[in-house]
C-alpha positions in Angstrom: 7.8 -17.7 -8.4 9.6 -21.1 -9.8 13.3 -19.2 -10.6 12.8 -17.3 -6.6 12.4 -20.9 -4.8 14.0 -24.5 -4.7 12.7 -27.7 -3.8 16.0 -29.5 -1.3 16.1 -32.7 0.0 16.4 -33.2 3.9 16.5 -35.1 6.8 14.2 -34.3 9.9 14.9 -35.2 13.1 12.4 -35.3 16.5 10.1 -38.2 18.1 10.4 -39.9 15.2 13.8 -40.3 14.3 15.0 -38.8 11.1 12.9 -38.7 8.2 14.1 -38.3 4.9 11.9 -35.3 2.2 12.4 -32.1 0.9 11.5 -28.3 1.7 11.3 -25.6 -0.8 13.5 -23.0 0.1 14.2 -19.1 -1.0 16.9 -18.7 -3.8 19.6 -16.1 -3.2 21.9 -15.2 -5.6 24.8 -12.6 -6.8 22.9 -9.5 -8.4 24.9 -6.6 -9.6 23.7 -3.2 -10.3 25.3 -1.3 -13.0 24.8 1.9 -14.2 26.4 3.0 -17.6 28.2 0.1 -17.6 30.1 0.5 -14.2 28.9 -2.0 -11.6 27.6 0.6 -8.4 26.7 -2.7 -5.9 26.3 -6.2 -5.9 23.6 -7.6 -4.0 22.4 -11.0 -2.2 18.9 -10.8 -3.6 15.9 -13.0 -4.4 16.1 -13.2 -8.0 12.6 -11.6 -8.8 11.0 -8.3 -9.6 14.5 -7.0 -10.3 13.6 -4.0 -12.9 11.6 -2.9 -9.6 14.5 -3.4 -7.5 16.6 -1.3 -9.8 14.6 1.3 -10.1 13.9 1.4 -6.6 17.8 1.2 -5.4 18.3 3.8 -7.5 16.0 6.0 -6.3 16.2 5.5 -2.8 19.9 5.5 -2.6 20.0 8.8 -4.0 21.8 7.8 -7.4 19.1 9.0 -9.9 15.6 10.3 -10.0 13.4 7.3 -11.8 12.9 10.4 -14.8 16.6 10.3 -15.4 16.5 6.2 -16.0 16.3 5.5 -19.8 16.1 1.4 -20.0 16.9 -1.3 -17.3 18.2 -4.4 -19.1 18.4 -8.0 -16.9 21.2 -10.4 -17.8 22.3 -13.5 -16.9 25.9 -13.9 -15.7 27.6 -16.8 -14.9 26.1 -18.1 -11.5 24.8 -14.4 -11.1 22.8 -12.1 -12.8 23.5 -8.2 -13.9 20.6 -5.7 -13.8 22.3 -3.4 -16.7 20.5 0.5 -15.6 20.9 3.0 -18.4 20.9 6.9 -17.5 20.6 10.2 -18.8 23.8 11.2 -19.6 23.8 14.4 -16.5 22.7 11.6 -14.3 25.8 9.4 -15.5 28.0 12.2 -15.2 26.6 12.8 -11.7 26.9 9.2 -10.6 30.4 9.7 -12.4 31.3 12.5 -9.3 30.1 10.6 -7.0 31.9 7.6 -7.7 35.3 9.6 -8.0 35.3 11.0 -4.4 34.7 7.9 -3.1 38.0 6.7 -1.0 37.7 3.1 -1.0 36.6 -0.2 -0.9 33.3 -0.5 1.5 32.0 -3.6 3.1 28.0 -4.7 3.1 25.1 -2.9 4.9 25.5 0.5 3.1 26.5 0.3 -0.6 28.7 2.9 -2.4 28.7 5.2 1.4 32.0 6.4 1.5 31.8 8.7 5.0 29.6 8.8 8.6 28.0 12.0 7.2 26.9 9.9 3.8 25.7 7.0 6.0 23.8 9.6 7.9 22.7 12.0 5.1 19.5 13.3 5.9 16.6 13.3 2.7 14.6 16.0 2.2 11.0 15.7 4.6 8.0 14.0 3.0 5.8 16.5 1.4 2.7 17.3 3.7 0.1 14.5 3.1 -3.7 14.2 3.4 -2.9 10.5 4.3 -5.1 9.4 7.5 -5.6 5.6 8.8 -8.0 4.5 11.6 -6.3 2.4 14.3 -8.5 -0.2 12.9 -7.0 0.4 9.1 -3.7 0.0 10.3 -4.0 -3.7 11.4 -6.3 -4.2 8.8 -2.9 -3.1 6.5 -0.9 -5.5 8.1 -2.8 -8.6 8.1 -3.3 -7.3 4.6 0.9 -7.5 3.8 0.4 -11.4 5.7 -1.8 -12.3 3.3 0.4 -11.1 0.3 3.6 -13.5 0.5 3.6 -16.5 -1.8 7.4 -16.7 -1.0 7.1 -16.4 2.7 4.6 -19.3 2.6 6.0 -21.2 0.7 9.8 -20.4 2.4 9.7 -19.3 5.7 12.5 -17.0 4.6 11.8 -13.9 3.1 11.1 -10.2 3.9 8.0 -8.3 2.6 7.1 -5.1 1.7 4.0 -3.8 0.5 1.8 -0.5 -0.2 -1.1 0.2 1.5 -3.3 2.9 -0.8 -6.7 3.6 1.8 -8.5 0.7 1.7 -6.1 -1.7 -0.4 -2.8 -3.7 -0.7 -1.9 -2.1 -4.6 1.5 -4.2 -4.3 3.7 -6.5 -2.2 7.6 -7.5 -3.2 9.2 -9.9 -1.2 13.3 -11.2 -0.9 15.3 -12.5 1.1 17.0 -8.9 2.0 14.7 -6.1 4.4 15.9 -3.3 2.1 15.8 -5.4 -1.2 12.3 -6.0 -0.5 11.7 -2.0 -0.3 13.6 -1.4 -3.0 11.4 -3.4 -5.3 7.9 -2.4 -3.8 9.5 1.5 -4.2 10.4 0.8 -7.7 7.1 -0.5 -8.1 5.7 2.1 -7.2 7.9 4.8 -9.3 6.9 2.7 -12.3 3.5 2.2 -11.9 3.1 6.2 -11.7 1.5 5.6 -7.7 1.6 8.2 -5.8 3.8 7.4 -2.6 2.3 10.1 -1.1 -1.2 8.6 -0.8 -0.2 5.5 0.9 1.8 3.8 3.7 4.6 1.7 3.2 4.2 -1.9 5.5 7.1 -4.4 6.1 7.8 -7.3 7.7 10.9 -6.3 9.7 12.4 -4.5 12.8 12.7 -0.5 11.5 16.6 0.5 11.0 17.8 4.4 10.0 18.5 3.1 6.7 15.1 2.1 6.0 13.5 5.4 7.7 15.6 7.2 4.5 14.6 5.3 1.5 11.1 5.4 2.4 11.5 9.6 3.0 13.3 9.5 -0.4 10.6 7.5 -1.6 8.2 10.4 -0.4 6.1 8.1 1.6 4.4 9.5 4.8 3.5 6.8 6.5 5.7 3.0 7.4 4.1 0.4 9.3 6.5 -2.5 10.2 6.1 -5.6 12.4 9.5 -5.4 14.9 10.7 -2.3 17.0 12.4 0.7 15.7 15.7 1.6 16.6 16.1 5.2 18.6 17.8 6.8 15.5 14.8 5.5 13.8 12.4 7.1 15.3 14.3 10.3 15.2 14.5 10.4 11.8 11.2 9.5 11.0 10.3 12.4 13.3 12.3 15.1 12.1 11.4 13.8 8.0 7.1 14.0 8.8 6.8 10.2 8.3 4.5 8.4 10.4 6.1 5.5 12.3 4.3 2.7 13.6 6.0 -0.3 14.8 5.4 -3.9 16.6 1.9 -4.6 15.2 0.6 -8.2 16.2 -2.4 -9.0 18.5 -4.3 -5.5 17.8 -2.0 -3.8 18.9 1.1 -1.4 17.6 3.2 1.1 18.9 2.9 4.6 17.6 6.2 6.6 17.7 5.8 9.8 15.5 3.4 12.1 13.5 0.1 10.7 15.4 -2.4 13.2 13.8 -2.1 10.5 10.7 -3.7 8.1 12.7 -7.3 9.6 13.6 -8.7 8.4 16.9 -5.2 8.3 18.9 -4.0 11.6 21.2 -1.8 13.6 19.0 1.2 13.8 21.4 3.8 12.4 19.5 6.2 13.8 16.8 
C-alpha cells in the first residue's frame, strides 16, 4: 500500500483553533494504457494492482479478450507511469480498425468512444447462472467489501470493488476512480482463472450504465453496490440478466432486476 498513499501535513481548524499534523491521503497519478505500443487511454488511477487494471480495461472495454493478451509490462514515466499491454497480433490488428474509424479527440468519462451508439453499445447477456444469495448473504457481502479496504481506511478517498464467491470475499481492488476499481477486481478475476459467473460483483458507488456493461462484459450475474442506480442502469441490467441490487446500508437494499437470484424475495422484478 506505501506507493498508493501519502502522508501530508495540515492544519485543522474547529473549537480549538488550528492545529498543525498530517493525514495520509490517496495517491493519484497519470497512467497510460498502451497496447502495441500505441497509448489507447490515459487514466487518473491509484497507482496499484495495475496488471489487473489492464487486463481488466481491456476486457471490459471491449478491446481484447484476456486470451488474446500476451505480456503486460509496468513502466515508470516521468511523473507518470505506462502499463505497456502486448496482443496477439489479430487483436492488434483489430484494435488497429478500431482506432482508425475513430473521428477525433474525446474528452474523460468514456475512453476511445467515438459515437452515441458506441457509448451505448449493448454486450452480449450474462450467460444463465446457478448464482443464488439469501437476503441475508447479500448484506453479509457488503459488510464483507467494508471490511476489505486498507486504502479507504486509511484515506477516506477511494472506491472499492470486490467479488463475492457464495460464502466469501475472494478479492477486493480499491482506487480512487469507480470504474478503475472494477477494472482491477475484473482483471483479477480473468487472471486468477475465477469464474465471474459464480459470483457477484459489490462496489462502493452509485450504479451508472457504464458500470452495468463492464460487469455484463465481465460475465458477472449479479452487482451489489452501495448508492442508487440510474434508470438507464437498471434497464440495462435488466435486459443483460444481471441481478441489480442497490442502496444497501442498515439491512436493507433495493432490488431492481432478476429477483429469482435472491431466494426469499417475490420474483416480480426483471
Amino acid at each position: 500500500m506505501t506507493d498508493a498513499v501519502r502522508p501530508l501535513p495540515r492544519l485543522t481548524f474547529g473549537a480549538d483553533g488550528p492545529v498543525a499534523g498530517a493525514r495520509v491521503l490517496a495517491e493519484e497519478v497519470a497512467v497510460a494504457l498502451s497496447f502495441n505500443g500505441s497509448t489507447q487511454a490515459v487514466m487518473m488511477a491509484t497507482p496499484a494492482d495495475l496488471q489487473d487494471f489492464a487486463v481488466g480495461f481491456a476486457t471490459t472495454e471491449g478491446l481484447a479478450r484476456p486470451a488474446d493478451i500476451r505480456s503486460v509490462d509496468v513502466v515508470a514515466a516521468g511523473e507518470g507511469i505506462d502499463v505497456q499491454v502486448w496482443l496477439s497480433d489479430a487483436a492488434a490488428d483489430r484494435l488497429a480498425a478500431r482506432r482508425r474509424r475513430m473521428a477525433g479527440p474525446v474528452g474523460c468519462g468514456l475512453c476511445g468512444i467515438d459515437s452515441i451508439e458506441a457509448a451505448l453499445a449493448v454486450p452480449d447477456p450474462v450467460a444463465p447462472s446457478a448464482l443464488r444469495m439469501t437476503c441475508d448473504q447479500v448484506l453479509v457481502a457488503f459488510a464483507a467489501l467494508r471490511g476489505g479496504q486498507p486504502l479507504h481506511d486509511a484515506t477516506r478517498a477511494t472506491h472499492a470493488a470486490g467479488f463475492w464467491t457464495g460464502d466469501h470475499m475472494a478479492a477486493v481492488r480499491e482506487d480512487v476512480g469507480r470504474h478503475n476499481a472494477l477494472d482491477k477486481l475484473a482483471g483479477w478475476v480473468l487472471r486468477a482463472g475465477v469464474d465471474p459467473g459464480a459470483g457477484a460483483v459489490v462496489m462502493t458507488s452509485r450504479v451508472s450504465i457504464d458500470l452495468v456493461q463492464k460487469v455484463a462484459r465481465l460475465g458477472a450475474p449479479m452487482l451489489i453496490a452501495a448508492s442508487a442506480p440510474t434508470a438507464a442502469a437498471v434497464d440495462l441490467a435488466d435486459r443483460l440478466g444481471i441481478t441489480l441490487v442497490t442502496s444497501v446500508r442498515d439491512g436493507r437494499f433495493d432490488l431492481w432486476t432478476h429477483s429469482d437470484r435472491v431466494t426469499g424475495t417475490v420474483p416480480h422484478v426483471g
